[in-house]
N, C-alpha and C positions, 0 to 999 in steps of 0.2 A: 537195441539202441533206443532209448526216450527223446525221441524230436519234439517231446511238449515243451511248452513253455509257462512258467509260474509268474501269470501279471500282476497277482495282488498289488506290492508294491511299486507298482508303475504307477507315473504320474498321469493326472485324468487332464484332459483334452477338452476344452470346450468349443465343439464342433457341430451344427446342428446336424441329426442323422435322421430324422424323420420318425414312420412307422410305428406302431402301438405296441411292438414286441417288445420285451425288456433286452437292452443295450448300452453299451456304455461304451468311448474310446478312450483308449490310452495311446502313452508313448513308450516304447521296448525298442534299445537298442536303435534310438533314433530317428524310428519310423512308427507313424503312426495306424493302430489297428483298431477296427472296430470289436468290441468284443460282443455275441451274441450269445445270451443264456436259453436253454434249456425252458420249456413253456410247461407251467401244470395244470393239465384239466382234469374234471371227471371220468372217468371210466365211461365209454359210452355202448361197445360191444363186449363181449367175451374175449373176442381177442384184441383190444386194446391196451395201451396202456395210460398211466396216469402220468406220466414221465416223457413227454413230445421229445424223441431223438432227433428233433430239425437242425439239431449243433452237428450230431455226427454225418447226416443229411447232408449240409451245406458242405463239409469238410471234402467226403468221398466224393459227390457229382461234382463240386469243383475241382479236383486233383482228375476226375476222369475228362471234365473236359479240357483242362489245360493239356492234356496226354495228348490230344488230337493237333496243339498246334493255334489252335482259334484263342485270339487274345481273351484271358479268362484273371480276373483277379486272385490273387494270392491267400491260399489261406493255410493256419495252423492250428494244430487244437492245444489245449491245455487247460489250466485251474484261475478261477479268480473265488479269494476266501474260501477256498476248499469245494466251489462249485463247477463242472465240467465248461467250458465254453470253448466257441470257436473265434480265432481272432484274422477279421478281414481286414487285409493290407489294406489301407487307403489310396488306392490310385489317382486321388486329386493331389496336382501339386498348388503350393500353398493361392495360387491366381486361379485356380479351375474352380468350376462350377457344374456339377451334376446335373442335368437336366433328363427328368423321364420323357418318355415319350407321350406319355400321357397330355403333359401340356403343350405339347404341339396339338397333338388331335383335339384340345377344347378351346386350339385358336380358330379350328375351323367349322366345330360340328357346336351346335348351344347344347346346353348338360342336357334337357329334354331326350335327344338324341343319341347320349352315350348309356350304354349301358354298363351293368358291374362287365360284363366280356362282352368286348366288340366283333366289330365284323372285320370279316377279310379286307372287305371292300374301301372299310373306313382307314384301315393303316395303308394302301393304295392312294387313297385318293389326298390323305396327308402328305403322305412322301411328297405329291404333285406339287404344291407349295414351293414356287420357286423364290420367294421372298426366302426361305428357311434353309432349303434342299437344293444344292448345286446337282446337276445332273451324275455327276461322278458320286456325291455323296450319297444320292436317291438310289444309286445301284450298289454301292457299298451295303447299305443300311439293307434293302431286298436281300440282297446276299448273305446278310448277317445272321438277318433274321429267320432264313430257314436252315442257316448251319445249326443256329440256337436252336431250333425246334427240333431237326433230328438228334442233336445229345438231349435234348426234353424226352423225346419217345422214348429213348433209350433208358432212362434214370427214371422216368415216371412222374415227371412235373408236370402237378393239376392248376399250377400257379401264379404263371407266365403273364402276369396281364402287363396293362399298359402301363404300372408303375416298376415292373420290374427287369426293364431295358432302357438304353437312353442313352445320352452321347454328352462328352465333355463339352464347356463351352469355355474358352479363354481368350481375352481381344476381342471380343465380338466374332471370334471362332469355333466353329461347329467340329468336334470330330467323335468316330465313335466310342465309344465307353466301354472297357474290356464285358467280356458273361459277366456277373453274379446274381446273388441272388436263387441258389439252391435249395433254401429250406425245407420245401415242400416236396422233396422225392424220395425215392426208396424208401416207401409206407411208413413214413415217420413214428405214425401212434399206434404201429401194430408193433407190441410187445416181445419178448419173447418168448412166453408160452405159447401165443398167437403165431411167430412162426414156428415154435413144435408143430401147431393144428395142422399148420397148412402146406407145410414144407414139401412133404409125399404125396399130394393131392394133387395129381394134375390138373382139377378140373378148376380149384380155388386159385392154385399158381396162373393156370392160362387165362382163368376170367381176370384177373388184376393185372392182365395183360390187353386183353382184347376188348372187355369190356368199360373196365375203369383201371387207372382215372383217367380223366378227357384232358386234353388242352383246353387253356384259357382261350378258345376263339369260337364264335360263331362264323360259320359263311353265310346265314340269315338269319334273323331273329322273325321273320313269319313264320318259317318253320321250327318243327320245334327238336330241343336236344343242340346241345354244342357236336362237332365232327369227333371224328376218333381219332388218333394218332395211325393206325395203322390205313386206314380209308384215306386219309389226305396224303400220305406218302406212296400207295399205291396206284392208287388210280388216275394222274397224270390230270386230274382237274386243274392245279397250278402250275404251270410249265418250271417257274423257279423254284416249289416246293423238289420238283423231278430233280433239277438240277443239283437239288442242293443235296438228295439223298445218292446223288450218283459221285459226286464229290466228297460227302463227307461220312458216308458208312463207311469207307473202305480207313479211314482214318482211326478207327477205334477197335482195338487191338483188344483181343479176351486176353491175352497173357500181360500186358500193360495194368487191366485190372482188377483182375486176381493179385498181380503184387500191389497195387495199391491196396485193396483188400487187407493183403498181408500184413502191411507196415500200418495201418490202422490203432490207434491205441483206443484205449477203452472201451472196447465192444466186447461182449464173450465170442466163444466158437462156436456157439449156434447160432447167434447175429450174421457173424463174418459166413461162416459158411450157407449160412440162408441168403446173404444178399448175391452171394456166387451164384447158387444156381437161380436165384431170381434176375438176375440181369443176363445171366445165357439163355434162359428162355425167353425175355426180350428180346435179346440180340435175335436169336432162332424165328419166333413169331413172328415179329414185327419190323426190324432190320433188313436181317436176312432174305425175307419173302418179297418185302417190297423193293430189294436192291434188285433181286434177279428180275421183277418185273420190268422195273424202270431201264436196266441196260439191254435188257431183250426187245423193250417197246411192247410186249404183252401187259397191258397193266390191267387192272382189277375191273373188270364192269361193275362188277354187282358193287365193289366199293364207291362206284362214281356213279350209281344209282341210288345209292344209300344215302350219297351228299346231297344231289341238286332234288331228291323228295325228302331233305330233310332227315331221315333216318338215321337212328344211332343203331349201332353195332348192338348184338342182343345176347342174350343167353341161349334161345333159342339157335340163331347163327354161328355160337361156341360149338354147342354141341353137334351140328353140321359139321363145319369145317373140322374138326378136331377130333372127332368120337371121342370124347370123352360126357361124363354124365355126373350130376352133383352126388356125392355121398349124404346119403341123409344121415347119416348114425355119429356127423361131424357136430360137436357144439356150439353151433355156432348161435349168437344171439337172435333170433328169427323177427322181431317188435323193432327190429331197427334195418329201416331202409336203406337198401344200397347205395352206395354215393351217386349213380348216374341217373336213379330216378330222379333227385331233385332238383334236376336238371331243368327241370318244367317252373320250378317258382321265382326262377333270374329276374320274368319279368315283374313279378309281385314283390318281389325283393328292390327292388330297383325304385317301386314306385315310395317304398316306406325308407328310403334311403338316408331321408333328413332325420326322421324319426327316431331310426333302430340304426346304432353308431355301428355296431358288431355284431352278426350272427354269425355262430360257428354253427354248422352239423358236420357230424365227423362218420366214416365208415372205414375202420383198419387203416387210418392212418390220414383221413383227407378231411383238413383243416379249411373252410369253404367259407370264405373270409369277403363281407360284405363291404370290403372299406381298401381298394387300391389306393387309393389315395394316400393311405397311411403306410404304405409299406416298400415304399425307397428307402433302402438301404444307405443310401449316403446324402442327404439331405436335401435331397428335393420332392416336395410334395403337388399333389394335381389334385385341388378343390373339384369338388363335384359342383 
């Protein structure tokens, strides 16, 4: 059965949406969507492509987290002029106002201060803001944001920053703002002959697990390297991170997304079936391990030594935990550094920020985008 939808002929919206991505909204059937196209870059690895899947990205991670229950914006895919896009429900009605959260955190910290990824401590101490944040709302928003982060670990969102969460405002009322904002998961620019490479490779499947991609957070920027997704959900460093993996793993169902999977349109069967066993070996590595931690109260030392000295999760530490070990005989492009090394230039990036509008570096899929500020989804933007 064809669930897509043909917007060509819908009428265009003049809505501001923000973000430097190419978009457009229209109106279908009385409801307003935003439509996001498809991104074309250069070729940067062997297994990339030139063709950014962040349309079919945003489609699948949002259908998996609405699966869970957690208020998630709507989305469908289909054609505008014969080109693939995905079309995001508008969840503002016609009095709302999108605000990220972003601009909350630069009523408090001076731009000096913020970096392209913040700190734990800086979306903490914003919340406190009782001009902004009623106590009920300051525990909602906590709650939100680590349900959000465990479907992040889960789908592999390197992207989460502080322009891409946020809460409605109408009357001069605050509430929160369904998820969106998926573009950036399930390895967007890696192709599919790139997952031919990597598919039977456990060691390349579990390092794009364990190693990359990170979350958009620092817990400090003295030290150096963003956390890992698996290390913040095991090791019981944030008491609400704990809670929110003991609440909300158990909410997302392998049989839920395998038929999401299923009903998928325009992917091939080596797409669909590579994101299957790439999201069960998330689920497995990363989920899974740190749920039994978290309900046992055994949680990860070595992960919550890894955090507070700073340390990111290594290749080295794959091959520990995992016995597995790289194939060398794979083609993989060896002149192009892996996404987590670059981990080190946030702060040089940061300082050329007025300068350099957009840098991307990309590795199998991770689009590493110097400009939050541009990339609210439904029109609100946070000046640096």
């Amino acid at each position: 059965m064809d669930n897509t939808i043909n917007f060509s002929d819908c009428p265009r919206i003049m809505r501001s949406l923000g973000g430097t991505d190419r978009k457009i909204m229209v109106n279908y059937d009385n409801k307003n969507y935003m439509l996001k196209f498809s991104e074309n870059h250069s070729k940067r690895t062997d297994l990339s492509t030139s063709n950014v899947n962040n349309v079919i990205s945003e489609y699948i991670s949002s259908h998996i987290a609405q699966s869970t229950g957690i208020p998630t914006h709507n989305t469908v895919l289909g054609t505008y002029n014969n080109e693939i896009v995905v079309g995001c429900e508008d969840f503002r009605k016609p009095d709302d106002e999108n605000i990220e959260f972003g601009e909350f955190i630069h009523s408090v910290y001076d731009s000096k201060d913020i970096k392209r990824v913040i700190r734990l401590d800086q979306i903490y101490k914003t919340l406190e803001d009782k001009t902004v944040f009623s106590e009920e709302l300051k525990k909602a928003s906590i709650e939100r944001y680590w349900d959000t982060f465990v479907i992040d670990s889960f789908v592999g969102n390197f992207d989460r920053h502080m322009g891409n969460w946020g809460y409605i405002a109408n009357n001069n009322k605050l509430s929160l703002a369904p998820m969106y904002d998926f573009g950036s998961t399930l390895l967007p620019q890696l192709g599919d002959d790139g997952w031919g490479t990597i598919i039977n490779d456990e060691y390349e499947l579990t390092k794009r697990c364990m190693v990359f991609p990170s979350p958009a957070l620092f817990i400090s920027h003295e030290k150096s390297g963003k956390v890992g997704y698996y290390d913040l959900l095991s090791s019981n460093y944030d008491k609400n991170c704990t809670e929110a993996v003991i609440r909300t793993v158990p909410k997302i169902k392998m049989d839920t997304v395998e038929r999401i999977l299923d009903n998928t349109p325009f992917i091939t069967n080596k797409r669909r079936e590579s994101y299957k066993r790439y999201l069960n070996i998330r689920y497995d590595v990363i989920l899974k391990r740190a749920y039994d931690r978290c309900v046992s109260n055994n949680f990860d030392k070595e992960a919550f030594e890894r955090i507070i000295n700073g340390i990111q999760y290594s290749d080295k530490n794959l091959i520990k935990d995992f016995n597995v070990k790289p194939n060398k005989s794979l083609n993989i492009n060896k002149d192009i550094k892996e996404f987590h090394a670059e981990n080190g230039k946030d702060n040089m990036i940061d300082e050329l920020r007025n300068t350099v509008r957009k840098i991307n570096m990309t590795n199998d899929g991770y689009e590493y985008k110097n400009n939050p500020q541009d990339s609210d989804d439904f029109g609100s933007t946070t000046k640096p």
